[in-house]
C-alpha positions as CSV (number, residue, x, y, z in Angstrom):
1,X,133.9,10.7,161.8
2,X,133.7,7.2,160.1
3,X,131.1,8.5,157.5
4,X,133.1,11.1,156.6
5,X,136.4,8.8,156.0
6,X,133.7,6.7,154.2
7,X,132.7,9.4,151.9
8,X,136.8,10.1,150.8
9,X,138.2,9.1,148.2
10,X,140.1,5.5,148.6
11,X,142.9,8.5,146.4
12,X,142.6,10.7,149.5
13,X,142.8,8.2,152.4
14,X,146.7,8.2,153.6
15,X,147.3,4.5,153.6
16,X,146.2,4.2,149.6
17,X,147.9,7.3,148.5
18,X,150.9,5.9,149.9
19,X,150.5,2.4,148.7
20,X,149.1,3.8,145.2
21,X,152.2,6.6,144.8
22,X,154.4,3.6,146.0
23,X,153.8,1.8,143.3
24,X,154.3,4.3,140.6
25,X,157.4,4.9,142.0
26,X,158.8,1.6,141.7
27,X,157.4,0.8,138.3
28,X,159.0,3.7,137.2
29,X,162.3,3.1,138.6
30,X,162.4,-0.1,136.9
31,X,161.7,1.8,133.2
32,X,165.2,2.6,133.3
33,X,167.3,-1.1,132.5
34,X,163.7,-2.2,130.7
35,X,164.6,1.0,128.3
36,X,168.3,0.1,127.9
37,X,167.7,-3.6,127.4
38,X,165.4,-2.4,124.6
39,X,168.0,-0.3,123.3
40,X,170.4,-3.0,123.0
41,X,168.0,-5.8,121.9
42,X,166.5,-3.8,118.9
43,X,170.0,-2.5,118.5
44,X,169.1,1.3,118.7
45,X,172.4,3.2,119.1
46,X,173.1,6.4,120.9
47,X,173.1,8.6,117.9
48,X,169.8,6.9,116.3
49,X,167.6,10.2,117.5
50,X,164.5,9.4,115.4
51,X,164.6,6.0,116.4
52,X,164.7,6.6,120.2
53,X,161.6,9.0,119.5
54,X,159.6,6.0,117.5
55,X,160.6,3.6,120.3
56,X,159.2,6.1,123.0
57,X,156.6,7.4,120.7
58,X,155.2,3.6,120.1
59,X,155.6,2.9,124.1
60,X,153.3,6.1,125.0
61,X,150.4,6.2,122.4
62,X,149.9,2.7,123.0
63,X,149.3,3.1,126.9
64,X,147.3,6.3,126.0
65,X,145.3,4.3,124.0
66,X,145.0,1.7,126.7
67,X,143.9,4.3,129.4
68,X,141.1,5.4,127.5
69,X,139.7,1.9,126.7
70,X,139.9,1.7,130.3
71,X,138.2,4.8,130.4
72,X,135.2,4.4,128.3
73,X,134.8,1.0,129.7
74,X,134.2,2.2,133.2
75,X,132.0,4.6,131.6
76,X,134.1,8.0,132.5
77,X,133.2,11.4,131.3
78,X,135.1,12.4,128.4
79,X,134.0,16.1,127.4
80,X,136.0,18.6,128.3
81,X,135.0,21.5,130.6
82,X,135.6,24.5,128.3
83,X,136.3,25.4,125.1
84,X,140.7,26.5,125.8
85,X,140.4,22.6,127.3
86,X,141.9,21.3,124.1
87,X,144.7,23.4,124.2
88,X,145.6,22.8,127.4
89,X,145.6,18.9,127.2
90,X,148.0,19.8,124.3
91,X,150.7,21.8,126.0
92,X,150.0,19.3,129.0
93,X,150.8,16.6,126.2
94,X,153.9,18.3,125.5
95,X,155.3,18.4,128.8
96,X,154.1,15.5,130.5
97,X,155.0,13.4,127.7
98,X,156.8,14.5,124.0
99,X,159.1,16.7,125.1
100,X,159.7,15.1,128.9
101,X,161.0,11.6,127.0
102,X,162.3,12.9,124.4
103,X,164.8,14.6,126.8
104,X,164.7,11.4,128.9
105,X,165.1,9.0,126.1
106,X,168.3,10.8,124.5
107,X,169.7,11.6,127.8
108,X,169.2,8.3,128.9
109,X,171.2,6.6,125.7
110,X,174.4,8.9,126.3
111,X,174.5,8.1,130.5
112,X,174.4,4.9,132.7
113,X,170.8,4.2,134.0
114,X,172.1,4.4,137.6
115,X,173.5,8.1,137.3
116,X,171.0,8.9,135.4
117,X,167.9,8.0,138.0
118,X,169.6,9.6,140.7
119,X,170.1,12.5,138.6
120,X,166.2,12.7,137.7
121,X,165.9,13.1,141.4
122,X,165.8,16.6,140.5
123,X,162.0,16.6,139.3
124,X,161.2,15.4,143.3
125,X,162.1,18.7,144.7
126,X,161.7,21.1,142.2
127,X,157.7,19.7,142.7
128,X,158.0,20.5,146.6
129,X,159.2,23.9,145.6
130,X,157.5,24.9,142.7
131,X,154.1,23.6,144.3
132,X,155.0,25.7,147.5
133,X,154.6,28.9,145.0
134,X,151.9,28.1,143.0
135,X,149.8,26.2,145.4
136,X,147.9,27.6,148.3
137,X,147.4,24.3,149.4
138,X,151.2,23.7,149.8
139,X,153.3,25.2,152.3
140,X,156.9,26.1,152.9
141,X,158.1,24.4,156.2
142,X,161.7,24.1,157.9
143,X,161.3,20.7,157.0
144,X,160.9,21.1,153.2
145,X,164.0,23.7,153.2
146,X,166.2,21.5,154.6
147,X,165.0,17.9,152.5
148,X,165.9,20.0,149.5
149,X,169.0,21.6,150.5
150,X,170.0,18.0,151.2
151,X,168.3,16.6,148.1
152,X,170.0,18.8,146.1
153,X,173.0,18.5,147.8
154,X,172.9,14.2,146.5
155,X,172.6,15.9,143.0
156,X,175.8,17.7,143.0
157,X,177.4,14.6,144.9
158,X,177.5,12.8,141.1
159,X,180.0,15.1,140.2
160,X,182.6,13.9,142.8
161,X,185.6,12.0,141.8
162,X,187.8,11.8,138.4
163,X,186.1,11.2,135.0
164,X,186.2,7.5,135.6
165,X,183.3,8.0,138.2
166,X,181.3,9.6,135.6
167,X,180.8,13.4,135.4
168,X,178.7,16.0,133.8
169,X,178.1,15.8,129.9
170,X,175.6,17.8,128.0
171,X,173.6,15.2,125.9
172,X,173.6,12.8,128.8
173,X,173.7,14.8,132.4
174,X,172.3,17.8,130.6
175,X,168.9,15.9,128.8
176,X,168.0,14.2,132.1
177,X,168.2,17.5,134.1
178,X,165.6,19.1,131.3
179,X,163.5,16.0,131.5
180,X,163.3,16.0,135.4
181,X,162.3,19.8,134.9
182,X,159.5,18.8,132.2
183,X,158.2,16.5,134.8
184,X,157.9,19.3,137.0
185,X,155.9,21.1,135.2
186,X,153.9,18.3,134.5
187,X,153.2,17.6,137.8
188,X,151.6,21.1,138.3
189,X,149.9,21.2,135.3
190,X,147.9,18.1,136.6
191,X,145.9,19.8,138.8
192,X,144.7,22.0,136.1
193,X,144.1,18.9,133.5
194,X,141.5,17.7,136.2
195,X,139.6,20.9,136.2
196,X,138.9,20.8,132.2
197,X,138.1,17.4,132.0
198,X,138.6,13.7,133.5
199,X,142.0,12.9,134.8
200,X,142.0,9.7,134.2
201,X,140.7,10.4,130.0
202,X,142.8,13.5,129.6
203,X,146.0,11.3,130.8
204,X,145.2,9.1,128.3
205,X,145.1,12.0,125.4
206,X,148.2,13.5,126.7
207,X,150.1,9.9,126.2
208,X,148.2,9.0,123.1
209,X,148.8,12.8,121.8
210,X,152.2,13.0,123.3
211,X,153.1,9.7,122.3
212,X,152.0,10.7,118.3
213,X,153.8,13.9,118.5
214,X,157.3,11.6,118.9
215,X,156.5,9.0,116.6
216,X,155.4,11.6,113.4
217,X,158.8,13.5,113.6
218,X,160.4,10.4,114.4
219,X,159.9,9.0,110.9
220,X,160.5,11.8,109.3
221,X,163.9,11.9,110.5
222,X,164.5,8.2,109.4
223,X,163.6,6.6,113.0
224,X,163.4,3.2,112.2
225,X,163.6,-0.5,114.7
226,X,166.5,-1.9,113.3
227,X,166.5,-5.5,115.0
228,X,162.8,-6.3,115.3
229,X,162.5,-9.4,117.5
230,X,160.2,-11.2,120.7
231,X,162.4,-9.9,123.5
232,X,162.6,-6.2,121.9
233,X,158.8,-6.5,121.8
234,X,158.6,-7.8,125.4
235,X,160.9,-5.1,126.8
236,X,158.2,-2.5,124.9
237,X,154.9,-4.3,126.5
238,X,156.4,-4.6,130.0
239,X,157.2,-0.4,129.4
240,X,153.8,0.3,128.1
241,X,152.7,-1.3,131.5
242,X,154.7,1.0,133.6
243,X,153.5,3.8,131.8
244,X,150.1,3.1,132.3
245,X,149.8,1.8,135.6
246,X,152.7,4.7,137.2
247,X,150.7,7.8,134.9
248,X,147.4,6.6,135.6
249,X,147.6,6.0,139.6
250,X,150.1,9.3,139.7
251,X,147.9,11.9,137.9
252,X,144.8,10.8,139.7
253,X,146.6,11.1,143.3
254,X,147.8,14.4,142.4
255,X,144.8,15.8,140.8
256,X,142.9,15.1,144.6
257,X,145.9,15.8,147.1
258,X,148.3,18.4,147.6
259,X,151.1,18.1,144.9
260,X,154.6,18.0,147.4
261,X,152.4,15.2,149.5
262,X,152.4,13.1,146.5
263,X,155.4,13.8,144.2
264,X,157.8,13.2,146.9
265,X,157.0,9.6,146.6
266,X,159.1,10.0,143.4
267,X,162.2,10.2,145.6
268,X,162.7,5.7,145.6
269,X,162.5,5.9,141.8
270,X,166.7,6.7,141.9
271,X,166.6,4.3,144.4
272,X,165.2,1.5,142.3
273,X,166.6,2.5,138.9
274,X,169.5,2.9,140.2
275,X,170.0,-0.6,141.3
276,X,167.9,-2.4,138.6
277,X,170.5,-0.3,136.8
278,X,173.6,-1.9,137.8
279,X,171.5,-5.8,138.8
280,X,170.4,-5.8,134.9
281,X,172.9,-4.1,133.4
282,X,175.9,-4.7,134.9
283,X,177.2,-1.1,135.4
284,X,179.7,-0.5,138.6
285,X,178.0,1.4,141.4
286,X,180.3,4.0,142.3
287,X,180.5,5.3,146.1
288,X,179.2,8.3,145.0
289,X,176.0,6.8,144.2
290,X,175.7,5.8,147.7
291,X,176.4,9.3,148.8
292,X,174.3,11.0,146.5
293,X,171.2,8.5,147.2
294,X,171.4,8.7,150.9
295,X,171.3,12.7,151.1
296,X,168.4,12.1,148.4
297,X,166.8,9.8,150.0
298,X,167.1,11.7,153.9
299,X,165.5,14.8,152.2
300,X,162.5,12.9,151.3
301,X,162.0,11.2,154.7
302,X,163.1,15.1,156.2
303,X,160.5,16.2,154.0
304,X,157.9,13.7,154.4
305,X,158.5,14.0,158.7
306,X,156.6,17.5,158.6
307,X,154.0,16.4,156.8
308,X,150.4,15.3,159.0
């Protein structure tokens, strides 16, 4: 019995996946002030599209590049397994990272970073579901039924109160929602990435790719840093490391356990953001929040409960 936890993975063994998905989760959650501060100190306003795409285009092919200087040095494989490899590190590309933040990055801009991470919540259980239909390895339990009833359940709790609680608005509320869903799909599409060719290379090319694919339209659109200075430029290093130290732990833990086991980690990033949010930004934390991150919060631990 010892060999054979000898011979797993340090990804597979419960105490590391736990400790490694941890900590993507609570880098991420801290992207969301770190990407508002940015906003404000290189003074890119809410209607600047093409310069919120070169900001997050900049941010993501610089960690892609990163990851694969990582990669070579540890002397990873880099060919990919089959010839239809390349185009599916593309659309992965497209999901997992140009189209996921350019969602996240507009939708972000029009909504406050604590409303906004619990709303992203969304991404957590659509995972445990999706996963449960695609995945043989991923099973529908009680347990699972009732986290996401009650997960969902926070979701639609951000919608209680007047309009001076915050509610639902398209370019805000509406761009999150299709970013959480592009992380979905993301999530599911790991597993495949990791059958075509190194997960740790081919998360690399999907930033790096990904990352291109914002900042080339970006431009052409008349994206532009307004207000180049040191703290705009520290905000942007400290994001480029929770890119590549949350997508490069997360996409090798879920391309060697079952997906739902490892995505519902996901679940303290409204948690975190949510309070980095109003500590480094100073928004008000309305009770709803509370509500909303609770239930969120119960269905992961319901969730999590049924799992051995």
């Amino acid at each position: 019995m010892k060999n054979g936890q000898e011979n797993i993975s340090i990804f597979q063994r419960p105490l590391w996946v736990s400790i490694f998905a941890l900590t993507a989760a609570v880098v991420w959650g801290w992207a969301y002030p770190l990407i508002k501060l940015g906003f404000k100190e290189l003074q890119i306003t809410p209607d600047m599209t093409g310069s919120k795409m070169l900001f997050a285009g900049i941010r993501f092919c610089i960690s892609g590049v990163i990851i694969l200087a990582m990669a070579r040095q540890a002397h990873r494989p880099f060919e990919v397994r089959s010839r239809k490899g390349w185009w599916y590190i593309l659309l992965f590309s497209l999901f997992n990272t140009t189209l996921h933040y350019l969602f996240f990055y507009i939708g972000l801009s029009h909504a406050e970073g604590s409303r906004s991470a619990i709303l992203n919540s969304l991404s957590v259980f659509s995972v445990v579901i999706l996963a449960c239909i695609f995945f043989k390895s991923d099973k529908m339990t009680i347990n699972k039924i009732i986290g996401c009833i009650l997960g969902f359940s926070g979701i639609m709790a951000l919608n209680i109160g007047g309009k001076d609680s915050g509610q639902f608005t398209l370019l805000g509320d509406g761009f999150i929602i299709l970013n959480a869903l592009c992380g979905a799909t993301a999530s599911l599409m790991t597993r495949g990435l990791s059958r075509r060719i190194d997960v740790f290379v081919g998360t690399g090319y999907s930033l790096a790719i990904g990352g291109a694919l914002l900042i080339l339209p970006g431009v052409m659109i008349g994206g532009m840093i307004p207000n180049v200075n040191m703290l705009g430029i520290i905000y942007l290093i400290l994001l480029i490391g929770i890119s590549t130290t949350g997508f490069g732990l997360y996409n090798k833990l879920l391309s060697c356990n079952p997906v739902g086991k490892v995505a519902i980690y996901n679940s303290l990033i409204p948690v975190v953001g949510a309070v980095t949010s109003c500590l480094c930004l100073g928004e008000t934390f309305y009770w709803k929040y509370v509500v909303a991150g609770t239930l969120a919060s119960l269905g992961i631990y319901i969730i999590n409960k049924g799992k051995k």
